[in-house]
C-alpha positions as a LaTeX table, in Angstrom:
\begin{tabular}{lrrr}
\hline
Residue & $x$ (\AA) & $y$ (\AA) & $z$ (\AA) \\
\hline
Unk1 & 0.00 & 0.00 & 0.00 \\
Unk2 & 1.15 & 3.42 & $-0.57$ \\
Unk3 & 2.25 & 5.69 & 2.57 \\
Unk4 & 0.30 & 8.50 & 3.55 \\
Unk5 & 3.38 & 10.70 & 3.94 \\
Unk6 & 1.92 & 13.10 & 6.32 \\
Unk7 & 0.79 & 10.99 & 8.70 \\
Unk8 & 5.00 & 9.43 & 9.05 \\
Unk9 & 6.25 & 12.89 & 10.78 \\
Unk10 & 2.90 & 12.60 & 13.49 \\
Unk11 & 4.28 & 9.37 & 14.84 \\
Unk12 & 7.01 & 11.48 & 17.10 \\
Unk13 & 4.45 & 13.50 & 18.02 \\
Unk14 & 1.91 & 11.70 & 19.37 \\
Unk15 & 4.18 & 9.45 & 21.15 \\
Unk16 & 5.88 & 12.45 & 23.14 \\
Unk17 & 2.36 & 13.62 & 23.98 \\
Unk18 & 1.70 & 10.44 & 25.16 \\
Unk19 & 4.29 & 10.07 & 27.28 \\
Unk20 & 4.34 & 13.53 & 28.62 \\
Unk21 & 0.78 & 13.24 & 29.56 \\
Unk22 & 1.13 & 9.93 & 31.52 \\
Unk23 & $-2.52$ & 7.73 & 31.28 \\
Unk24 & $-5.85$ & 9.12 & 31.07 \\
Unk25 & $-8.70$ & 8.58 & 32.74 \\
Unk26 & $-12.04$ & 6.88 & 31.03 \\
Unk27 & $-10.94$ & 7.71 & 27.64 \\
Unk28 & $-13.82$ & 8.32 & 25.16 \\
Unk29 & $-12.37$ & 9.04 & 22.28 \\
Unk30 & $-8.67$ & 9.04 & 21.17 \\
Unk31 & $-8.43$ & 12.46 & 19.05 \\
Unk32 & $-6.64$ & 12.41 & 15.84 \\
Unk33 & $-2.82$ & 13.12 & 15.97 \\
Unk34 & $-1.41$ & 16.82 & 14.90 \\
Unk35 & $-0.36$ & 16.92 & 11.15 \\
Unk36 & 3.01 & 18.52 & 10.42 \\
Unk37 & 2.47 & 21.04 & 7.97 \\
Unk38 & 6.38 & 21.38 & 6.99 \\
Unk39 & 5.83 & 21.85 & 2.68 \\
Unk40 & 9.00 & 18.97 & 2.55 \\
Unk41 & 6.71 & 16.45 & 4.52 \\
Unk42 & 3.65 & 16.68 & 2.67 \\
Unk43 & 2.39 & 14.63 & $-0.17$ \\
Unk44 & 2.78 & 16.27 & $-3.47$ \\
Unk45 & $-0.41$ & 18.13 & $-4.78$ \\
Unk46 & $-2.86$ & 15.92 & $-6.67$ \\
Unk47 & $-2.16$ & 15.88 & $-10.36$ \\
Unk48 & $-4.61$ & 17.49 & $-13.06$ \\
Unk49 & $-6.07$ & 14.75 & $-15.36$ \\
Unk50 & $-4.28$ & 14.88 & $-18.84$ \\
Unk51 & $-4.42$ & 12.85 & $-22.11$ \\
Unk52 & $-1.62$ & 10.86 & $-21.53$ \\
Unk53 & $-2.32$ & 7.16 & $-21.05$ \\
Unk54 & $-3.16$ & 6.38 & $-17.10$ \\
Unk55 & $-0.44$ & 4.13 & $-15.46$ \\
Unk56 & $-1.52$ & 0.92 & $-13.65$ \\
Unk57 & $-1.76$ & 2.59 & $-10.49$ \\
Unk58 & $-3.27$ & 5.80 & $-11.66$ \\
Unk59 & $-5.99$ & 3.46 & $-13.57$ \\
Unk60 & $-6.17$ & 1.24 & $-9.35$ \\
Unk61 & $-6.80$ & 4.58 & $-7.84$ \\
Unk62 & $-9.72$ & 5.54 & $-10.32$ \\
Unk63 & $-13.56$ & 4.82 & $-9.27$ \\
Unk64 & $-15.08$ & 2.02 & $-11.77$ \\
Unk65 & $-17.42$ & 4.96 & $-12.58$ \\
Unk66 & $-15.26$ & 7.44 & $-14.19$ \\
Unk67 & $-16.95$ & 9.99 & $-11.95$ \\
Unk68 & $-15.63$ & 11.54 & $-8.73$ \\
Unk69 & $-18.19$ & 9.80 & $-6.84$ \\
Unk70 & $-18.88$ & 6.24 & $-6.25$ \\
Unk71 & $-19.34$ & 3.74 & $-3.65$ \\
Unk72 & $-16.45$ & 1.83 & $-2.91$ \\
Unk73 & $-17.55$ & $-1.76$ & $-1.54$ \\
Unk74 & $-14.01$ & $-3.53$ & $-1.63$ \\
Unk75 & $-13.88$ & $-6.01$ & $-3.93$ \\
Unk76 & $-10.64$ & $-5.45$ & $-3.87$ \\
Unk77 & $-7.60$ & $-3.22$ & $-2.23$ \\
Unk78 & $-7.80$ & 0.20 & $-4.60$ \\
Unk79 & $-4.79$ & 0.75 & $-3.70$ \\
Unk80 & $-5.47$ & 4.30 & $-1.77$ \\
Unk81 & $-2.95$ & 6.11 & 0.62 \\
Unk82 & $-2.93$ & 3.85 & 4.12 \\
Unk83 & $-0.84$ & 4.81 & 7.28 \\
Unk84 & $-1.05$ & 3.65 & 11.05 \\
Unk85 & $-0.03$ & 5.95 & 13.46 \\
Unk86 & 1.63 & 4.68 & 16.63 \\
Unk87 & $-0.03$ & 6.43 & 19.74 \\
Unk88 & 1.60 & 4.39 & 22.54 \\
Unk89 & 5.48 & 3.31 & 22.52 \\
Unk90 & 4.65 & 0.03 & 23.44 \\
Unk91 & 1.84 & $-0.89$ & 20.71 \\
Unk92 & 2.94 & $-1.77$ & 16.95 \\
Unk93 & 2.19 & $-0.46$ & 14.06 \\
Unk94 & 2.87 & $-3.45$ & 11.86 \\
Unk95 & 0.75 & $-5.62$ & 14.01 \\
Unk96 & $-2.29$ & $-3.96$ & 12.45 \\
Unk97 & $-3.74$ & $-6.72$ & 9.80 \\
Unk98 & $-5.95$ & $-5.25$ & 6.76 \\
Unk99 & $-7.30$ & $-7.71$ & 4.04 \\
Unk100 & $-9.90$ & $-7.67$ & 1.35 \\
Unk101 & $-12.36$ & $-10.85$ & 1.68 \\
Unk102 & $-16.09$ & $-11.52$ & 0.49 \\
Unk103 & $-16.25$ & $-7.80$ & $-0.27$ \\
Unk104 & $-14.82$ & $-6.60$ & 3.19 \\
Unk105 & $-12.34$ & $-4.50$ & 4.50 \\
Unk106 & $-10.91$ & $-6.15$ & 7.43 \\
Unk107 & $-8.86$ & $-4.41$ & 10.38 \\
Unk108 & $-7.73$ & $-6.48$ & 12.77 \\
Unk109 & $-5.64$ & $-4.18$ & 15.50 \\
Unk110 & $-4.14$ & $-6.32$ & 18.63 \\
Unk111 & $-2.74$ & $-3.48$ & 20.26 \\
Unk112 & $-3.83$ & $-0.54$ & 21.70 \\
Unk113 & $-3.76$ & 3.37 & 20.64 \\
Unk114 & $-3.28$ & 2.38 & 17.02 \\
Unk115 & $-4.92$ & 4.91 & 14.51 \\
Unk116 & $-5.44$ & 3.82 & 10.75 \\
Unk117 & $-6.06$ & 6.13 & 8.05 \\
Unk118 & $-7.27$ & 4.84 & 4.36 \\
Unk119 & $-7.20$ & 8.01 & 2.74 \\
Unk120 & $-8.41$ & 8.59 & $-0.81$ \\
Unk121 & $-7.02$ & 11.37 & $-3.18$ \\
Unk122 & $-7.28$ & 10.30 & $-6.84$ \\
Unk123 & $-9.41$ & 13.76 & $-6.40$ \\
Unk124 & $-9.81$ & 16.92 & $-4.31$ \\
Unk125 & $-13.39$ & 17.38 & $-3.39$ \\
Unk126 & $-14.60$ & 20.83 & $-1.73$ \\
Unk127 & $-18.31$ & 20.55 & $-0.84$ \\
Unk128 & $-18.66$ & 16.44 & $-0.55$ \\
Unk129 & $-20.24$ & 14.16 & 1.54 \\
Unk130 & $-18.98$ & 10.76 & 2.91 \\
Unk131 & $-19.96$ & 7.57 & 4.74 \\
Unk132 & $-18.34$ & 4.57 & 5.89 \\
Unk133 & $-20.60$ & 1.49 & 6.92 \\
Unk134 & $-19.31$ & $-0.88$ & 8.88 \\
Unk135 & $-19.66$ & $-4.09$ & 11.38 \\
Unk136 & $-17.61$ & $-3.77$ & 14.56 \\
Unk137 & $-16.86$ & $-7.88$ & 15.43 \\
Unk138 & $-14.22$ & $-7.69$ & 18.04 \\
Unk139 & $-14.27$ & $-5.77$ & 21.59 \\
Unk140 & $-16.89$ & $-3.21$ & 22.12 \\
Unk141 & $-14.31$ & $-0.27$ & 22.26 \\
Unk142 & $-13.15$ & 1.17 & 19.30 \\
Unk143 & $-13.07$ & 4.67 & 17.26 \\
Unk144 & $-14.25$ & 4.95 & 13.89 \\
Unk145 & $-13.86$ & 8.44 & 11.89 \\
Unk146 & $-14.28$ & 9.95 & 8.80 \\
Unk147 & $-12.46$ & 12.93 & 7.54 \\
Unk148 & $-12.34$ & 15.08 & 4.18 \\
Unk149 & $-10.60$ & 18.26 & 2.71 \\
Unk150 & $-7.49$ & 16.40 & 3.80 \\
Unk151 & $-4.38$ & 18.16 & 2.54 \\
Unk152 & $-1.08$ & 19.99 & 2.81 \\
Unk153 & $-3.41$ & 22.28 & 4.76 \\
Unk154 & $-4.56$ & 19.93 & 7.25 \\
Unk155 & $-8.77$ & 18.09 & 7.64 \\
Unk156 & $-11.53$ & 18.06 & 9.34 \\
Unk157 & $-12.50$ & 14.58 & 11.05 \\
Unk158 & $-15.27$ & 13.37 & 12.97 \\
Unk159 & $-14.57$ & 10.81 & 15.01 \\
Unk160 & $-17.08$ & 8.21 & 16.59 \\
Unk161 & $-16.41$ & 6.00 & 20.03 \\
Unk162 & $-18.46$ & 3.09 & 20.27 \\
Unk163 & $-19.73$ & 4.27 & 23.59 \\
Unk164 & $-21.92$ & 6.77 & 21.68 \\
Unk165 & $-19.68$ & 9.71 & 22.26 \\
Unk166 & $-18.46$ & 12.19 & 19.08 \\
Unk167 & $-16.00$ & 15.08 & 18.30 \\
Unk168 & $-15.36$ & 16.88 & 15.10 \\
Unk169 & $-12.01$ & 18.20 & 14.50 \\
Unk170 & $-9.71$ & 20.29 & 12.38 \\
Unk171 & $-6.08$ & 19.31 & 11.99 \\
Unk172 & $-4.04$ & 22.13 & 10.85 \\
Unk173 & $-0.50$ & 22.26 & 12.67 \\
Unk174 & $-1.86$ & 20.16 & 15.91 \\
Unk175 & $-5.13$ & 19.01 & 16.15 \\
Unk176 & $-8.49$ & 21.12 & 17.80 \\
Unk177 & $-11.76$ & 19.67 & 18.87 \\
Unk178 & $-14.23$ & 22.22 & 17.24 \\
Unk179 & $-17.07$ & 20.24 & 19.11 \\
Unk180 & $-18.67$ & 16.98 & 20.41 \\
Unk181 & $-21.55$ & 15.86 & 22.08 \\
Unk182 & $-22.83$ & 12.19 & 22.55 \\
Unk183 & $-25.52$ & 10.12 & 20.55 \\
Unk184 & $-28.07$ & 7.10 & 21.24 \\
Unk185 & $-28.31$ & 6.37 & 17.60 \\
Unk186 & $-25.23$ & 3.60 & 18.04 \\
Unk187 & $-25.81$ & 0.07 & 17.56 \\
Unk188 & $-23.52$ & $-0.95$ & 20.26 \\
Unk189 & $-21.97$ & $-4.66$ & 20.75 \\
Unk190 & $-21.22$ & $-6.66$ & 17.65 \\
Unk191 & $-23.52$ & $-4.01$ & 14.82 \\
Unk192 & $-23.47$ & $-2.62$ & 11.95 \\
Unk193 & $-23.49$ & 1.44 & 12.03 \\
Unk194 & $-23.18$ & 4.05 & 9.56 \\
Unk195 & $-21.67$ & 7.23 & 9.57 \\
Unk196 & $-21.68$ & 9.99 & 7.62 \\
Unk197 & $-20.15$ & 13.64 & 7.28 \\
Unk198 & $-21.02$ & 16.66 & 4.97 \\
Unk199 & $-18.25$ & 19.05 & 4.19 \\
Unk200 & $-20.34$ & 22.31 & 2.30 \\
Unk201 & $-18.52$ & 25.95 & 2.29 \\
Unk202 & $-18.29$ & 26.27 & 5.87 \\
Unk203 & $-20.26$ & 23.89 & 7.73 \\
Unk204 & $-19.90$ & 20.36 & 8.66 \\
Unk205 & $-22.65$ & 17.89 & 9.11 \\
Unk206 & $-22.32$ & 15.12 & 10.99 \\
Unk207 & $-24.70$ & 11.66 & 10.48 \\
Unk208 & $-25.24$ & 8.62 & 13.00 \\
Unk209 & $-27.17$ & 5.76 & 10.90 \\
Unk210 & $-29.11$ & 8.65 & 9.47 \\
Unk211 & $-29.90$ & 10.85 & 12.34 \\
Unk212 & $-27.86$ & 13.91 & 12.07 \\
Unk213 & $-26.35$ & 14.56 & 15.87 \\
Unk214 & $-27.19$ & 17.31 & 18.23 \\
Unk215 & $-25.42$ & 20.52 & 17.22 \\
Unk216 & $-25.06$ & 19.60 & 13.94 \\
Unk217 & $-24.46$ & 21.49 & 11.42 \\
Unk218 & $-21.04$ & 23.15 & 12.91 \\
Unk219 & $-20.03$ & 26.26 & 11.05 \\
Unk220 & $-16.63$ & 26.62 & 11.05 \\
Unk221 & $-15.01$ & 29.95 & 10.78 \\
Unk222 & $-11.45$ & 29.67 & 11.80 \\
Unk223 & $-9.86$ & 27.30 & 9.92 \\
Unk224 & $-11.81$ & 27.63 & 6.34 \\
Unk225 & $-10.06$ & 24.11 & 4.78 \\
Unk226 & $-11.18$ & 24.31 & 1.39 \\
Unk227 & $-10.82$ & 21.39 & $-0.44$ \\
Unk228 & $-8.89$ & 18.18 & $-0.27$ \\
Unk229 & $-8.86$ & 13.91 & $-0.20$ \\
Unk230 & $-11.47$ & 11.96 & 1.85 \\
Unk231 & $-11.26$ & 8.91 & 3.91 \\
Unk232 & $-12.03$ & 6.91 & 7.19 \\
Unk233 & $-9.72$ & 5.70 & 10.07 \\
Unk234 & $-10.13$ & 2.84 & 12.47 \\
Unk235 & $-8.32$ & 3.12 & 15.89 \\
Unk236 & $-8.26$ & 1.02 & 19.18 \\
Unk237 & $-8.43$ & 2.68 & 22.23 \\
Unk238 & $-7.51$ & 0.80 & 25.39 \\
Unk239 & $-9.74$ & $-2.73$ & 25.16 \\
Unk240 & $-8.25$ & $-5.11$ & 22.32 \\
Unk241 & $-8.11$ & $-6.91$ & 19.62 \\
Unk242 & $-10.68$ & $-4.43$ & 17.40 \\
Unk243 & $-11.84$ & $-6.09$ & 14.44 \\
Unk244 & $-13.84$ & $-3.94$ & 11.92 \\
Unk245 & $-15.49$ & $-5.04$ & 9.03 \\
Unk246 & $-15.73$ & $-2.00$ & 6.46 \\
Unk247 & $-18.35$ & $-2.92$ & 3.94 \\
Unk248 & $-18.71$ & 0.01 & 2.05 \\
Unk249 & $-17.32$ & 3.53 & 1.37 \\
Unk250 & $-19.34$ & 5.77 & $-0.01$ \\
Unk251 & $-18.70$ & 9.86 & $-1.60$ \\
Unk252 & $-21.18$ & 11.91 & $-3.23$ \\
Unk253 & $-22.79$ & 15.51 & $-3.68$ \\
Unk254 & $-23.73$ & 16.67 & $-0.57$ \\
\hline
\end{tabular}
């Protein structure tokens, strides 16, 4: 898989937080690490479309569809930016297991404070909307978010804990919890949930199996990301192994 390149220079990061912060009490939900935003460490900018003949792994990266939106169910890998980001010394990244099976994405994480990303870029949306449906069939702790505008710039991410509680954030040079608030929409236990998140000029809406949560929209005044990649993340907290069963990703108009 190909290497999210921002996400490599977070790793120190979040690991020297963690450490200088010592353990936390009832954790809800681990927030996304900060996002260096040095122009070296940052992926180059997506390419303009031309009429030269698509390599093989521009052709992987392309929806079925031709259009930028699609559902992606997994058939197969397509191949889009991955990364897991170490948030405790002692947990590895490389013991994080993804496969494609019977139409499935499969995480398997056996350690704790693991965070990862499956980032798509083959375009850069602006308004957009995405959701991630899913089957939670290991321990009932785990995060699940999905983020857009993701860039050189940083992204907004909403991240959900399986305990019901939510937080929206944008990343830009550290990370900042714009709000949260908790929901009774979750299918707890071994369910299937769906999330979605609408990114349009400067608000953010934010889905729970299609109720949209309490404060929602958030309008977002500070940070103005404009336009970028989309994507999910699956993370462990503290309880392990977290298996996740993505069945389908999903990005269209808002």
């Amino acid at each position: 898989m190909k290497v999210f390149r921002p996400f490599i220079f977070i790793v120190v990061l979040v690991l020297a937080v963690s450490l200088a912060c010592g353990p936390t009490t009832a954790p809800t939900a681990a927030p996304p690490p900060p996002i260096n935003t040095n122009p070296t460490a940052v992926p180059p900018p997506i390419e303009q479309p031309t009429e030269a003949q698509p390599t093989e792994e521009q052709q992987q990266q392309q929806p079925s569809s031709g259009s930028a939106f699609f559902t992606e169910e997994f058939d197969s890998d397509p191949q889009w930016y991955y990364e897991v980001i170490q948030g405790n010394e002692k947990s590895d990244p490389e013991s994080v297991k993804v496969e494609f099976d019977d139409s499935l994405m499969i995480f398997e994480i056996p350690d704790p404070q693991l965070y990862a990303y499956y980032i798509y870029e083959g375009y850069s949306y602006e308004d957009v909307k995405v959701s991630v449906k899913f089957e939670n069939r290991g321990v009932n702790s785990q995060q699940v978010s999905l983020v857009c505008r993701v860039s050189d710039d940083g992204w907004y991410e909403f991240a959900v804990g399986s305990d019901g509680l939510w937080e929206l954030y944008a990343v830009s040079g550290g990370y900042d919890r714009l709000t949260n608030g908790g929901s009774n929409d979750i299918n707890q236990g071994k369910a299937v949930n769906e999330y979605s998140m609408i990114c349009e000029g400067n608000e953010i809406s934010l889905f729970i199996n299609g109720e949209e949560v309490k404060g929602s929209p958030h309008k977002d005044t500070e940070y103005s990301l404009r336009e970028g990649g989309v994507g999910f993340s699956i993370s462990s907290l503290r309880a392990v192994p977290v298996e996740i069963e993505v069945d389908s990703f999903t990005i269209s108009e808002p």
